[in-house]
C-alpha positions in Angstrom: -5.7 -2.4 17.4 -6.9 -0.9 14.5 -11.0 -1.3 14.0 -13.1 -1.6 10.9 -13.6 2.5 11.3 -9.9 3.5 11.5 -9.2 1.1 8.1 -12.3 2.9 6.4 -11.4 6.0 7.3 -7.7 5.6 6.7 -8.5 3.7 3.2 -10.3 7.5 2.2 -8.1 9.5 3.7 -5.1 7.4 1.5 -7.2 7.6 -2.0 -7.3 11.6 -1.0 -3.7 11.9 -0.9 -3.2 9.8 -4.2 -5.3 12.4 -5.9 -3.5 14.7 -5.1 0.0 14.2 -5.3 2.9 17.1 -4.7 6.8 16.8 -6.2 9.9 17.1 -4.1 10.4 20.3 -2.6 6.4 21.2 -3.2 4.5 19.2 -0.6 2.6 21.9 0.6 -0.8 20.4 0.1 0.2 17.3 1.7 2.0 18.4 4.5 -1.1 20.5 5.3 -3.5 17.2 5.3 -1.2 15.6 7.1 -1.1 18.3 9.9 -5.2 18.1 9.5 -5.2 14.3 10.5 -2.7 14.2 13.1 -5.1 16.6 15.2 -7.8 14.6 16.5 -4.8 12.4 17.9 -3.4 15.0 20.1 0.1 15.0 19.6 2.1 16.4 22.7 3.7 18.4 19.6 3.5 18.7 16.0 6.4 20.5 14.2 6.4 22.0 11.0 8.5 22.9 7.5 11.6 20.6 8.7 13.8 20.2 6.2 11.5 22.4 3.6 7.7 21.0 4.1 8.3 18.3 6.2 5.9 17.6 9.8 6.6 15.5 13.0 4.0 14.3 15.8 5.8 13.9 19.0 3.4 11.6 21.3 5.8 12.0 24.9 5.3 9.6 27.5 6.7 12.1 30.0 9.0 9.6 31.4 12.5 8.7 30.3 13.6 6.8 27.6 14.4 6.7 23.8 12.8 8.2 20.6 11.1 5.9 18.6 10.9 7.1 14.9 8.9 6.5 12.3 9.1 7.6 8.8 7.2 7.9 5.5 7.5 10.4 2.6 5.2 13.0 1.4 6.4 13.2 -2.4 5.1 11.9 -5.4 6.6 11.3 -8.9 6.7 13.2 -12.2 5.0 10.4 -14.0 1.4 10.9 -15.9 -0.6 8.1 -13.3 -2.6 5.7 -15.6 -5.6 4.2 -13.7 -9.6 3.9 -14.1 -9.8 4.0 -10.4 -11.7 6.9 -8.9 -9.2 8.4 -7.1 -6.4 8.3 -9.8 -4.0 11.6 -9.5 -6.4 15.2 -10.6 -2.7 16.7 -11.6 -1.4 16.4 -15.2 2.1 14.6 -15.1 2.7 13.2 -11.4 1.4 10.5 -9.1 1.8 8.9 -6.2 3.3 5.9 -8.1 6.1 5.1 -5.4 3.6 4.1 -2.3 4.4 7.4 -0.5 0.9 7.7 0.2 0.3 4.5 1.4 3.5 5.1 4.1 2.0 8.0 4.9 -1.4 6.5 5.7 0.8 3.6 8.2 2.2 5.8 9.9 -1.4 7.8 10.7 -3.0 4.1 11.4 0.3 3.9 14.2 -0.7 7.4 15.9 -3.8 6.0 16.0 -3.0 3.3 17.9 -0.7 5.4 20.2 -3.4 8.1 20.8 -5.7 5.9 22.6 -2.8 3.7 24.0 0.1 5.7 25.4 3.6 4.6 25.5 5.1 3.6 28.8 8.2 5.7 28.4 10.3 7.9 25.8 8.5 9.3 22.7 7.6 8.2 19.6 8.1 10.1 16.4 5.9 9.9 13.5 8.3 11.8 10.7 6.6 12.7 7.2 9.4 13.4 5.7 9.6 15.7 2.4 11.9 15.1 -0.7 12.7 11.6 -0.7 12.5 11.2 -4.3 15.9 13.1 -5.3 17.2 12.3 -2.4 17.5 15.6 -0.7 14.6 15.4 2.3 16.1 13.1 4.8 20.1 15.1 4.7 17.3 18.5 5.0 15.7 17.1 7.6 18.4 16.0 10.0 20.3 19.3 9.3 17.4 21.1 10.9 17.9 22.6 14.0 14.2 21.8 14.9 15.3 18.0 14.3 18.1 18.3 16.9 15.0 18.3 19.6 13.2 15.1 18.6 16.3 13.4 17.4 15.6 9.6 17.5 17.6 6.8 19.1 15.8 4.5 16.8 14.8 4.8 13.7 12.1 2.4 11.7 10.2 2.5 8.0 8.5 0.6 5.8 9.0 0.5 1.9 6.0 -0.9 -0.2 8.4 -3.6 -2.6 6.7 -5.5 -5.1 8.2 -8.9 -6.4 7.6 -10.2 -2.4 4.1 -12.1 -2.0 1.7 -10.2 0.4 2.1 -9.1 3.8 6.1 -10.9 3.7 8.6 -8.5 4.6 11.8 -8.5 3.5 14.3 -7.2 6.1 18.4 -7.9 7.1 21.5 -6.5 8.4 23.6 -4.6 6.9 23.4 -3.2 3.4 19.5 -2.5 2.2 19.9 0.0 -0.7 22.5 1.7 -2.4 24.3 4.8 -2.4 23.5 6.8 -5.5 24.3 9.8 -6.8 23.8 11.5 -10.7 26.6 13.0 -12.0 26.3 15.7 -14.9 29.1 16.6 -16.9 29.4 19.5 -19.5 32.4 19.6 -22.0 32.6 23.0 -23.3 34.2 23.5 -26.9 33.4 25.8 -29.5 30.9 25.7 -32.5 32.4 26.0 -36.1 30.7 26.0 -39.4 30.0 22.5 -40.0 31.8 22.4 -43.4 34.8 24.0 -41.8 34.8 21.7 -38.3 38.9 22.9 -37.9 38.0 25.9 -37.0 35.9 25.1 -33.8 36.8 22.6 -30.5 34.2 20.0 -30.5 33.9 17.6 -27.5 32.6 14.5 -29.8 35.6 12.4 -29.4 35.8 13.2 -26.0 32.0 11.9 -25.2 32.9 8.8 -27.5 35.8 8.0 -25.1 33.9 8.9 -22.0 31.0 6.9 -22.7 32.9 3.4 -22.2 35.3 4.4 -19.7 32.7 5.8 -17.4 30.6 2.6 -17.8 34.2 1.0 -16.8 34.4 2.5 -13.3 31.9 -0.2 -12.3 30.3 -3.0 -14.0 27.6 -3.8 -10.9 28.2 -7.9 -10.3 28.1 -9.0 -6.8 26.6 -6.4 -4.3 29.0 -6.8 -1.7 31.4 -4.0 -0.3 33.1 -3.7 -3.2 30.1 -3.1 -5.5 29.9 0.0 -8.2 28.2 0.5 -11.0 28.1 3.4 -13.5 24.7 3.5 -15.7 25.2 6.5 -18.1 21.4 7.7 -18.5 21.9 10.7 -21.3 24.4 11.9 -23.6 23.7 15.2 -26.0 26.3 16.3 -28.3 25.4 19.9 -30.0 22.3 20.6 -31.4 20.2 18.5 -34.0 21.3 20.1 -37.0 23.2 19.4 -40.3 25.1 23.0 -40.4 26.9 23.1 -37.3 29.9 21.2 -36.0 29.4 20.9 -32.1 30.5 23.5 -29.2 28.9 21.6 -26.5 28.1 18.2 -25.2 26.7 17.0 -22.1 26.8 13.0 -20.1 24.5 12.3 -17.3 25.9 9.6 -15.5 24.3 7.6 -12.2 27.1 6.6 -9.7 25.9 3.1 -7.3 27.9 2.2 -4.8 27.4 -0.1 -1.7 29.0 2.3 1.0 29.2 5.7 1.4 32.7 6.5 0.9 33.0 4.4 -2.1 30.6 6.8 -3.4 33.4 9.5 -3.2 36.1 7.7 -4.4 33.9 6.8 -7.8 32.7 10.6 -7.8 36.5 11.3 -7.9 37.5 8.5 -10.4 35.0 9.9 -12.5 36.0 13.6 -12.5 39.2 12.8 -13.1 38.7 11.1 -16.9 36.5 13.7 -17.5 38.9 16.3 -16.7 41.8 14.2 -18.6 39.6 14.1 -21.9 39.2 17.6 -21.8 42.4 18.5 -21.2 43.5 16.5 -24.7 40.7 17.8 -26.3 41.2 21.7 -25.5 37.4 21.8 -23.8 36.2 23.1 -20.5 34.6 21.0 -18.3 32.4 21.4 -15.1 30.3 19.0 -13.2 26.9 18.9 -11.5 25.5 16.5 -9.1 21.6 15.5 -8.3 19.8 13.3 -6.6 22.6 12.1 -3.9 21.3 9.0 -2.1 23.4 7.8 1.2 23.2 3.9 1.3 20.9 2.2 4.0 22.5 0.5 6.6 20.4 -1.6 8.7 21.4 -1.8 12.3 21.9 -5.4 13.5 19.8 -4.5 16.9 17.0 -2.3 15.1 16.5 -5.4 12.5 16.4 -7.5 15.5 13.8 -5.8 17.3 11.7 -5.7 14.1 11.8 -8.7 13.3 11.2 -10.3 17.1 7.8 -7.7 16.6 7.0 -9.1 13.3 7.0 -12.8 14.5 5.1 -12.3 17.7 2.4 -11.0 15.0 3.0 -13.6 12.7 4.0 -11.4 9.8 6.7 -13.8 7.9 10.0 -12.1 6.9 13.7 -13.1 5.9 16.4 -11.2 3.7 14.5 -12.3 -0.3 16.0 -9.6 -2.5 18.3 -7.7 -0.3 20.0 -6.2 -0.5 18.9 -3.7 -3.8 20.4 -1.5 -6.4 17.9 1.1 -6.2 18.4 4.2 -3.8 15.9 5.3 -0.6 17.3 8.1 1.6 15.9 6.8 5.1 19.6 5.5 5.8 20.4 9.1 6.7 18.3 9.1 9.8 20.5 5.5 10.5 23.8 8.2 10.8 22.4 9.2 14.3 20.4 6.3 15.3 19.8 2.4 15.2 17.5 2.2 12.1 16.1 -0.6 10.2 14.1 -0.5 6.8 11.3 -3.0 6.0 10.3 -4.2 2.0 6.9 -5.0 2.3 5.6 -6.9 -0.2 2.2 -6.2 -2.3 1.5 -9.3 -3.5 4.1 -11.3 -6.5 2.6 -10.4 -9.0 1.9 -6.5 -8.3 2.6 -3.7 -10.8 6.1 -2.2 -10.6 7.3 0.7 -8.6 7.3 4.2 -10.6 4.9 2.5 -13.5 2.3 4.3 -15.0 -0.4 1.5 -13.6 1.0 1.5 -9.9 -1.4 2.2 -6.8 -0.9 1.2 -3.4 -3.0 -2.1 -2.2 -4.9 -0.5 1.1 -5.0 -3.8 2.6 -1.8 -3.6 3.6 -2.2 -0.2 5.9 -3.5 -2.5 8.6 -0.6 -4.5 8.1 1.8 -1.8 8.7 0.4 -0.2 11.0 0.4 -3.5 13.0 4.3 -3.7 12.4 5.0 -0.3 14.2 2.6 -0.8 17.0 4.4 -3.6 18.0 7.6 -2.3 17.3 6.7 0.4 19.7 5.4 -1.8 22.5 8.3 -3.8 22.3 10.3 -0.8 23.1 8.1 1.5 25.0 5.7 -0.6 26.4 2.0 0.5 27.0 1.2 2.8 30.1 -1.0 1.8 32.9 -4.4 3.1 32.7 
């Protein structure tokens, strides 16, 4: 059990990291502090730069059984944070405005708890994981070598998810967030004069037929199997001038799917009217792809287990607004384990996820911490003294 010290000095030690807040891929500040705390809790191991910046505390019973993972995310967002708190973000243009800090801070208040309690058996895992924000960290991650040594058996996190009054958790089988995936496409023509357009290859009439029949490879509707929706983001013909007929255009285009390989066969469906346009239009065309989410998959025994742990400490819970549209990586570490994500809820009437005005409640670092201590005991017990 956490005491009235731990929440204080886990409440500061949260407010730090929002002050400070690092991008994907740069989380070298963060990953350090996180190293920092973890030592007074004596980690049987600690491993570093997985997956680019990211940092594991092994805490080994010694005695057989599974891993028990645990994971939050060290980035932040490129959004300028707008606050009058005290420890609003010191760096122009990004904030901890996703409740990475927050996770961060849970998973601490569990190590914690497991430094002065050991686990029976097995290991647990507390995995600060880097680059969850474009969706890259988790696939790094796993891919390690480094990761092949700790690799869990189970696999638990909580997501901060506003809409949900506070303290409920929302939590089910199956599908918990999409797959995603952005999908740029450049349409290479050639400039002209703009008084003599004949004499150039311009892709307009190729974006203006793009535009609708990309949005046409999915219109959302139902998120069940068969969900897929195409949200075109950007679309830049040329240059914004009078003089010249256009060489160039460019479509940004999000994929959403509910399952994996649908996400290939829309990433294929797509490519291929871009590559038919194109063709009738006498342009190039080549494509780019960021921020690839997989979808998370809960596991029907790891949502079981966390929700059995949840009632025996009388956190409510049920499946209110799952599953969701929006994208979270975790569901890669469910490709090698039985994994379960948990929507905690801030309160009903909480400010939005990625606004300006967001800021993780700390009251609600007890809370999980309380969640993935009993998760743990539930699996690994508590060894004798």
């Amino acid at each position: 059990m956490l005491t009235n010290s731990d929440i204080a000095e886990l409440t500061e030690f949260r407010r730090a990291l929002h002050k400070r807040p690092e991008l994907s891929g740069e989380e070298v500040e963060t990953a350090a502090a996180i190293v920092e705390a973890l030592k007074p809790l004596n980690p049987d191991r600690v491993l570093k730069g997985l997956g680019g910046h990211g940092v594991a505390a092994v805490f080994d019973s010694g005695v057989e059984g599974p891993t028990v993972l645990f994971r939050a995310e060290l980035d932040a967002l490129p959004i300028q944070e707008i606050s009058d708190n005290p420890w609003k973000s010191e760096i122009d243009g990004k904030g901890h405005l996703c409740g990475h800090d927050g996770h961060m801070t849970m998973l601490l208040a569990l190590g914690r708890q497991i430094a002065r309690e050991p686990v029976a058996k097995g290991r647990v895992v507390l995995m600060f994981q880097p680059a969850e924000e474009d969706g890259s960290g988790a696939k790094a991650v796993v891919a390690d070598p480094a990761y092949q040594e700790i690799a869990a058996d189970w696999a638990f996190a909580i997501h901060i998810e506003p809409g949900r009054p506070f303290g409920y958790v929302s939590t089910k089988t199956g599908l918990v967030n999409c797959a995603s995936q952005g999908l740029k496409i450049n349409l290479t023509g050639k400039t002209a004069h703009a008084a003599d357009p004949e004499d150039g290859v311009s892709p307009a009439q190729a974006v203006a037929a793009l535009v609708p029949a990309l949005d046409g490879l999915g219109q959302g509707g139902r998120l069940d199997d068969d969900f897929r929706l195409v949200t075109i983001t950007h679309a830049q013909i040329g240059a914004p001038t009078f003089g010249v007929a256009p060489g160039e255009a460019v479509i940004y285009a999000t994929l959403r799917t509910a399952q994996d390989s649908a996400m290939d066969q829309i990433d294929q469906d797509a490519r291929a009217l871009a590559m038919a346009e194109a063709e009738k239009h006498g342009l190039d065309v080549s494509f780019e792809v960021f921020d690839a989410f997989a979808a998370s998959i809960n596991d029907p025994e790891a949502t079981e287990i966390a929700v059995g742990a949840m009632t025996a400490i009388d956190v409510e819970s049920g499946d209110y607004g799952l599953p969701m549209r929006a994208s979270e990586d975790f569901g890669v570490f469910g490709w090698g384990a039985k994994a379960a994500m948990l929507c905690l809820g801030p309160g009903d009437d909480y400010a939005a996820l990625h606004n300006p005005d967001y800021d993780f409640p700390d009251d609600l670092i007890p809370v999980g911490g309380a969640i993935f201590e009993r998760i743990t005991r539930d699996l690994l017990g508590r060894a004798e003294r």
